[in-house]
N, C-alpha and C positions, 0 to 999 in steps of 0.2 A: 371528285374522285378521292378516295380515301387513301392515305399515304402508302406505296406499294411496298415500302418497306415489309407490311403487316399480310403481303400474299408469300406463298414459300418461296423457300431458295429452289434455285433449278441450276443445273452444269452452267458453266461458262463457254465460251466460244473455245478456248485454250483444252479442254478437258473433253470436249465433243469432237475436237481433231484427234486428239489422242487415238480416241475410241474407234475412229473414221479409221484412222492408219492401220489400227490392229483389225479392225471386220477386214478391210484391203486385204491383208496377208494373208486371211482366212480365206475370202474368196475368191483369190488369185488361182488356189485351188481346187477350190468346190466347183467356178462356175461352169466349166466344161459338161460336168452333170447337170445342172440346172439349164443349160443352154440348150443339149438335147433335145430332141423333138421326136415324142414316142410315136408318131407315123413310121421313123428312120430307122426303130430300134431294130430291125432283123434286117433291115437293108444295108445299114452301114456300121453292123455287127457291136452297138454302144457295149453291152456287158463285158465281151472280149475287149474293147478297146480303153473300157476305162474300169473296171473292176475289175481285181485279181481275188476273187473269194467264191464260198459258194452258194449260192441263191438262196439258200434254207435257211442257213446259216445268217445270213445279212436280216432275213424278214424277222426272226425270229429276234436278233439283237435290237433291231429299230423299232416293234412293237411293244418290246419289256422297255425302252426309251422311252418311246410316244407317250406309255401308261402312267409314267410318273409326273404326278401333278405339280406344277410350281417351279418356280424361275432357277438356276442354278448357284450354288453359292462356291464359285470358283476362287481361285487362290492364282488367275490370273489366263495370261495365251497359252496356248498348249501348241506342244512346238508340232509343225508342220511333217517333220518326218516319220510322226504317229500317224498320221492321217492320211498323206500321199506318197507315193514312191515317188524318188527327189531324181529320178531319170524317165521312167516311164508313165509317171504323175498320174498313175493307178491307185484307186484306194485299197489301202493296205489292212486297217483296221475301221471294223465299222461301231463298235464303243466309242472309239477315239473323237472318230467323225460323229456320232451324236452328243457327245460332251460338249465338243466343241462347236455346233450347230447349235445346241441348248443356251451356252455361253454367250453367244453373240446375237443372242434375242433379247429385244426392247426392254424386258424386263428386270433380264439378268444384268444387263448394262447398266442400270440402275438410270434408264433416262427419263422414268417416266414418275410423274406429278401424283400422288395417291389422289383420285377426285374427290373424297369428302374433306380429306383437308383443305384440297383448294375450296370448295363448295363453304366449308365455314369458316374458311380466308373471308371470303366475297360478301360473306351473309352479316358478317358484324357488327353494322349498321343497320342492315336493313330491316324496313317495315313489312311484313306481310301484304299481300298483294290480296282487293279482295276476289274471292272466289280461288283461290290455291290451296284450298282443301279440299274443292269440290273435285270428286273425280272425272277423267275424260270419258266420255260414250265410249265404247266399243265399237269402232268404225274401220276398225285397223287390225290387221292380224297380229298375232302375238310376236314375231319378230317386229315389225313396223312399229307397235306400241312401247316395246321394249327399247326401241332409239326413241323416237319422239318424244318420251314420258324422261329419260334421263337429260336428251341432251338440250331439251325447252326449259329446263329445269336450271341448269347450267349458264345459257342464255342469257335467260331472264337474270341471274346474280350478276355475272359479268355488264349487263346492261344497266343495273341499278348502281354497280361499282363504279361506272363509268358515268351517270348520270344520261343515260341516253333513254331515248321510248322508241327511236326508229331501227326497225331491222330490214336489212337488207338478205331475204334468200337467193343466196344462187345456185340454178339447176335445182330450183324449188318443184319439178316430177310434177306429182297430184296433188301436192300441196298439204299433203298431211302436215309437217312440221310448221308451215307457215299458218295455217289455222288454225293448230294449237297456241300457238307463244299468242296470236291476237284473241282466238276466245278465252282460253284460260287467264293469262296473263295480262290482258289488256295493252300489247306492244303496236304499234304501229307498223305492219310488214307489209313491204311489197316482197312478193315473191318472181323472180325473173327467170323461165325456161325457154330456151332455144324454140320448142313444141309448141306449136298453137291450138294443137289438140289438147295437149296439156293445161294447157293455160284455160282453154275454155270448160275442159274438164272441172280441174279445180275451182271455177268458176259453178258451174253448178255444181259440183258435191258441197261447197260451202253455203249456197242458196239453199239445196235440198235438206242440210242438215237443221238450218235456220230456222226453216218453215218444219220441221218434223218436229223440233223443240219447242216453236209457240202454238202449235198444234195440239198439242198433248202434254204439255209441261207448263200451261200460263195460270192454269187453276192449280196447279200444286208448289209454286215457285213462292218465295217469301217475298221483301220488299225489294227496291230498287239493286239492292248488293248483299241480295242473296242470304237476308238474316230471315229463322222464323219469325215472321207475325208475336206478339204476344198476345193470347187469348184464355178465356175462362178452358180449363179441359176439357168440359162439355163440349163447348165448341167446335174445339181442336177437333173432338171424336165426330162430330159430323159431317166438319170441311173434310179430314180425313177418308169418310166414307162416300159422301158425294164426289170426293175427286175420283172415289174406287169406279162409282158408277156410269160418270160420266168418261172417263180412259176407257171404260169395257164399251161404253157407247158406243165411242170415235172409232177403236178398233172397229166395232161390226160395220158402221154408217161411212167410214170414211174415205175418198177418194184416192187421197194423196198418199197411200201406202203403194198405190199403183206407181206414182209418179218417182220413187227411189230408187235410183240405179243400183244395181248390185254391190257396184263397186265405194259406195257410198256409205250405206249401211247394212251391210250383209248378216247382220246377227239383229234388224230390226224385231222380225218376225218373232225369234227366240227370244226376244226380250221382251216386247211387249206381254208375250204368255209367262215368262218369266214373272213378268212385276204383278200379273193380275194373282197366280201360285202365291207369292210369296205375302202378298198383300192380304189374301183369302187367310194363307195361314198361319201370319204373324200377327194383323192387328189387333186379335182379343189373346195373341197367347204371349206378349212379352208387353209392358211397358211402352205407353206409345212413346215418350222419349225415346224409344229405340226401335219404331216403327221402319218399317221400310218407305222410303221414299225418292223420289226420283233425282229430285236436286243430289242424291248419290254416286249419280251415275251419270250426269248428262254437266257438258259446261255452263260458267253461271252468266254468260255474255253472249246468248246463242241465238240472241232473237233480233229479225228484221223484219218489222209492220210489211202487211201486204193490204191493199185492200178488201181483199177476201177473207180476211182474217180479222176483221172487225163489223162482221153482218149479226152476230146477236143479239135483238132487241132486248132481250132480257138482262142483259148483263149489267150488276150494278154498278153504280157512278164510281163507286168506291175501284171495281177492278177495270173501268175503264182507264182511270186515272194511272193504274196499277201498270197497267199494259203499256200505256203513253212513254212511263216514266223508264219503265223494265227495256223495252225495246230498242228506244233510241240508242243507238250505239256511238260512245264517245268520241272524238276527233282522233284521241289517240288510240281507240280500238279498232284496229281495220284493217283487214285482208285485200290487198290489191294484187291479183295474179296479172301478170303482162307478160310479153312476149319477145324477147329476145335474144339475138347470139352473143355473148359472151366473152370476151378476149382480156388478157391485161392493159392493152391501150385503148377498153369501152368508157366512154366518157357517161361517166354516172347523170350529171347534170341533164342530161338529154333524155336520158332515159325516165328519170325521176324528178319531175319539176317542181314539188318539194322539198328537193333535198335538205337535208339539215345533220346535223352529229349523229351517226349512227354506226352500226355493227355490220359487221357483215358474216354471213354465215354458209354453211352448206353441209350436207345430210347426204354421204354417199357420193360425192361430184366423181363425175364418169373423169378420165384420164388427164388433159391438161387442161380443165377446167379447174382441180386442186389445186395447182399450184399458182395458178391466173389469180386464183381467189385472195393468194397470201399478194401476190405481186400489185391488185387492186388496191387491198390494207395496207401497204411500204406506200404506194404512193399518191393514194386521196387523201389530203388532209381533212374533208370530214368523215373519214370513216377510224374511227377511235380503235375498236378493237376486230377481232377475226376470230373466229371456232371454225375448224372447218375439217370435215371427216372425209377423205380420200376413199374410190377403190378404185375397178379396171386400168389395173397399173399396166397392163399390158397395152392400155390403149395413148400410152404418154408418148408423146414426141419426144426422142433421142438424139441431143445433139449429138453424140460422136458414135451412130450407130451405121452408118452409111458413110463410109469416108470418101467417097464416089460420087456424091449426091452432086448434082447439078443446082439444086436453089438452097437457099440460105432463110433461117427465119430469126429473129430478132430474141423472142423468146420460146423455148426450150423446155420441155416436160421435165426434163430432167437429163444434166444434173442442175441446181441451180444455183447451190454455195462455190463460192469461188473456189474453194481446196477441190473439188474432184474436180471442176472444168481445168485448172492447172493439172490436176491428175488425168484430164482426158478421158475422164472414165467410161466405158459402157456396158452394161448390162447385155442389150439383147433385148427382142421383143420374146421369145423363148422362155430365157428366165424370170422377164418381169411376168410372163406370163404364169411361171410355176410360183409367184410369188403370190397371186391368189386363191391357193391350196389353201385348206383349210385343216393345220396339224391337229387342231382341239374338236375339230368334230371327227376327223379319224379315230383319234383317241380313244371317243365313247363310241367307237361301231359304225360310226356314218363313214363306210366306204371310200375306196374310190374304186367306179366301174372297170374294174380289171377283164372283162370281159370283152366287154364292147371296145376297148382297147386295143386286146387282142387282136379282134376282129378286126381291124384299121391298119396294124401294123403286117399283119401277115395278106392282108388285100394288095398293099403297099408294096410285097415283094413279089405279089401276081401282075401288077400293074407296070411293075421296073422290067422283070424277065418277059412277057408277051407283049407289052405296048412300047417298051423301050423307054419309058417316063422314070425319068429319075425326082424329078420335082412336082409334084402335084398341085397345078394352082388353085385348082377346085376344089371343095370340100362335099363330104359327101351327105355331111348335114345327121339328123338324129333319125338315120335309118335305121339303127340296129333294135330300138322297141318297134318296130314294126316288123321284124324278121323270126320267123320261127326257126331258123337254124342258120350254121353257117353259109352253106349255101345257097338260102336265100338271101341271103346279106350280100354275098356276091355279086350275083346278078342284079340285082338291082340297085347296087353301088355302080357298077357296071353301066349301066345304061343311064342313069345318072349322073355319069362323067362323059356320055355322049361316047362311050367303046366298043366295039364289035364284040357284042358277048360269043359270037359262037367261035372265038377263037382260043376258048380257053373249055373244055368239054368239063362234066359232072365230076369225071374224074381224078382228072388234073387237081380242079379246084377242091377234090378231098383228100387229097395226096398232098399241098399244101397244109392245108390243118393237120394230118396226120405228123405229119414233119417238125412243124411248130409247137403242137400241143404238150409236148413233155420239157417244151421251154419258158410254157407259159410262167411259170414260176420266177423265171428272168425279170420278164417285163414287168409282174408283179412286185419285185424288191427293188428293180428301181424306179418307181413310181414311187414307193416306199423312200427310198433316198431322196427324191426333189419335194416330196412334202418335205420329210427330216430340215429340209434346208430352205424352206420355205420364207419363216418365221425370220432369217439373215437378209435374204435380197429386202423384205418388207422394210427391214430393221435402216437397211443403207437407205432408202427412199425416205423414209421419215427423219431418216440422222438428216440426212441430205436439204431436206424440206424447216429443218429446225435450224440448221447452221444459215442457212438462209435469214432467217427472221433474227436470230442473234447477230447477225451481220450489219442490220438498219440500224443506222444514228438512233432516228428519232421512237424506236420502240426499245420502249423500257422495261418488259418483261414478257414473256414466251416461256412456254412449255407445250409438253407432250402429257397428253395425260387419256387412261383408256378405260374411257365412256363404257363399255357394252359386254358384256356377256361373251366370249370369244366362238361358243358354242352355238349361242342365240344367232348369233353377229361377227362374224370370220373379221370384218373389215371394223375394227371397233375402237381405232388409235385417232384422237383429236387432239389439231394445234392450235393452239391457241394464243396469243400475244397482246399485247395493248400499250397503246401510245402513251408519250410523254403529257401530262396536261397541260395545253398552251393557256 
């Protein structure tokens, strides 16, 4: 490992309390809004009870807020009696309240890591990997590729910084990101999800993709590591034209386009016509140095000999040889999806009976699987370093959210730095759950379904006055795209929750909407307020998760640094930390 002095400075533990104390003061106020639950909003009257302003007025202040792009460049707290009445802890001003919601996000805090400077921290030393020029397949939709492509990128550096080749995925899904770092990068991954569907999944989408690339990519692929051949040009222009002819073959003749799950290669089809278009009308009109070719588009570590895939007599000794050499896939390139649950006290060695110095990582881990992941990194000693991207924070165990609770668990979604367990702190499943709004896609126009909302919270006060339910255990699920109007939303909400529809007549149930409908505007701005405040509870979770890892003796460096597009990727903040070298 290369001396860590030469990776950036990040906050110190002294300096992320500080900040901790000041978000505390701010959300001692805010979280009552955030904690709300818009089913309740007309049933236990929230606009009257915590906003003193008027509905127009507040939408209109928070979307000129929302619009402006970029972290806040504050001059410090902004005192509380701007923002809440200090008796009736109503908000009072809704500028003040987005200032001050601006201010105590991730970036305004200044806690987070720029990733190309850490990226050419990391890269210093490093050798080019081969095949990292070559592009990924399109097998992934453009959000998916837009994580995998950054944070395998990332990886791989911290893994080379670190002198490791094994990575560890947890709640490795379909295995997208653990297929990348092993074909592109040549990493050693096991990838480990709870799902066996999963795992068998990713088990064949990585088969299918293997065989789709020495299928159709073995006569156009260079030598063993992905260099062109050097040949007369002559030449070049023939192998070139014979590979046109034989890809146009396989497309018409070939079986195995059948055998590609959708969810594998979904843009197979359009690529194939794709490469044959662009093949047709680039090879005599640019420079074949600037031909199109496949090694473009497809990884350079993508092939696993089958035997069905070495039946051509024809083939010369020369590409035999080519195929043998190309195929075999290195000790240290290899994708093992497996199947397991997951916890902070999972003993890796059982799981992985190679274990050896490696990374561990994760792409999205659903609730207390995030924080299990850093708690695995404090304490396997061979696992060197940690990346790991949280979301469904709503779905994290709280210790001090139940103060009533009958069992005890050891480890805790949250909180897990020692200053807010002394602070007792809780969130709420509520606001952690408004804490995955997504401010930066509202921003640019992506909604939020104020409608359908609607439709839930004024059902809510049909359900409280006729059936006498104040609490609804049930949900009534994503009825409202199947409803042509409010009243069928009703009724079939209605029976849905197992209720005597005919105790509430056609007209009852329009005499509610009628009632409601001019307050719709209500519900609309404060939806408006718990995104606003979104980007805060996110902020405390991650401060939370970071003062943790600066907390371990033996890790000698951690940060926060954000990987992804906020737009592309609401969930786009990674921690990352790494061991002392013994």
């Amino acid at each position: 490992m290369a001396a860590v002095c030469s990776l950036p400075r990040t906050p110190d533990l002294p300096t992320l309390h500080a900040k901790l104390q000041e978000l505390l003061r701010f959300l001692r106020g805010a979280l009552p809004i955030s904690s709300a639950h818009t089913v309740d909003f007309y049933t236990e009257s929230l606009w009257q009870e915590l906003v003193d302003l008027p509905p127009d007025g507040v939408l209109a202040a928070l979307r000129e807020a929302a619009a402006e792009a970029g972290p806040r460049e504050g001059s410090g707290f902004i005192a509380l009696p701007q923002v809440f009445c200090e008796t009736s802890q109503k908000l009072l001003s809704t500028e003040a309240f987005a200032l001050a919601a601006k201010h105590y996000s991730v970036q305004s805090l200044g806690l987070c890591t720029p990733f190309e400077q850490l990226l050419t921290a990391l890269q210093v030393n490093k050798e080019q990997r081969t095949g990292e020029n070559v592009k990924a397949i399109k097998f992934m939709n453009t959000k998916k590729s837009h994580e995998v492509q950054a944070m395998s990128e990332l990886i791989c550096s911290i893994a080379d910084y670190c002198g490791v080749k094994q990575i560890i995925d947890v709640g490795s899904g379909k295995g997208y990101l653990s297929s990348f770092l092993s074909l592109k990068y040549g990493l050693n991954v096991y990838g480990i999800d709870s799902s066996n569907t999963n795992t068998h999944g990713a088990k064949e989408r990585n088969r299918k993709l293997k065989k789709h690339w020495n299928l159709y990519c073995a006569q156009t692929r260079g030598d063993a590591h992905g260099l062109a051949l050097k040949m007369p040009e002559e030449k070049k222009v023939q192998k070139e034209v014979k590979c046109k002819g034989d890809f146009e073959s396989a497309l018409k003749n070939s079986h195995v386009t059948q055998d590609l799950s959708a969810d594998v290669l979904p843009e197979c089809s359009k690529l194939a016509g794709s490469v044959i278009r662009k093949w047709q009308g680039n090879l005599h009109a640019q420079p074949l140095e600037h031909a199109f070719s496949l090694t473009d588009i497809l990884p350079i570590d993508a092939i696993e000999p089958t035997s069905s895939q070495v039946h051509n007599t024809k083939m010369s000794e020369v590409r035999k040889q080519r195929r043998n050499v190309t195929s075999k896939p290195s000790d240290s390139s290899i994708y093992s999806p497996l199947t397991s649950f997951i916890t902070a006290d999972s003993e890796l060695h059982d799981i992985i009976k190679d274990l050896e110095d490696c990374l561990v990582v994760g792409l999205h881990t659903c609730g207390d699987l995030a924080p299990n992941t850093l708690r695995i990194f404090a304490s396997k000693s061979e696992v060197k370093g940690v990346c790991s991207v949280g979301c469904c924070y709503h779905l994290l165990s709280e210790e001090f959210e139940d103060q009533h609770k009958e069992y005890a668990q050891e480890n805790w979604g949250f909180p897990m730095c020692r200053y807010l367990k002394e602070e007792r702190w809780c969130c709420g499943r509520n606001a952690r759950m408004s804490a995955c709004l997504a401010l930066e896609r509202v921003a640019v126009g992506q909604g939020l379904p104020t409608e359908s909302l609607f439709y839930r919270a004024v059902l809510q006060d049909i359900i409280k006055d006729y059936y006498g339910i104040t609490k609804c255990d049930r949900h009534v699920g994503k009825i409202y795209s199947k409803c042509s109007s409010f009243l069928d939303y009703v009724r079939m909400s209605l029976k849905k929750l197992g209720l005597d529809e005919s105790k509430v007549s056609e007209e009852i149930i329009m005499d509610y909407y009628k009632k409601y409908k001019p307050r719709m505007n209500e519900l609309e701005a404060f939806n408006m307020l718990k995104v606003v405040l979104a980007p805060c509870i996110e902020t405390l979770i991650l401060l939370d998760r970071l003062c943790y890892l600066k907390e371990q003796e033996d890790v000698v460096w951690s940060a926060l640094v954000k990987l992804f597009d906020p737009v592309q990727s609401p969930r786009c903040y990674a921690l990352i930390a790494l061991k002392k070298q013994q």
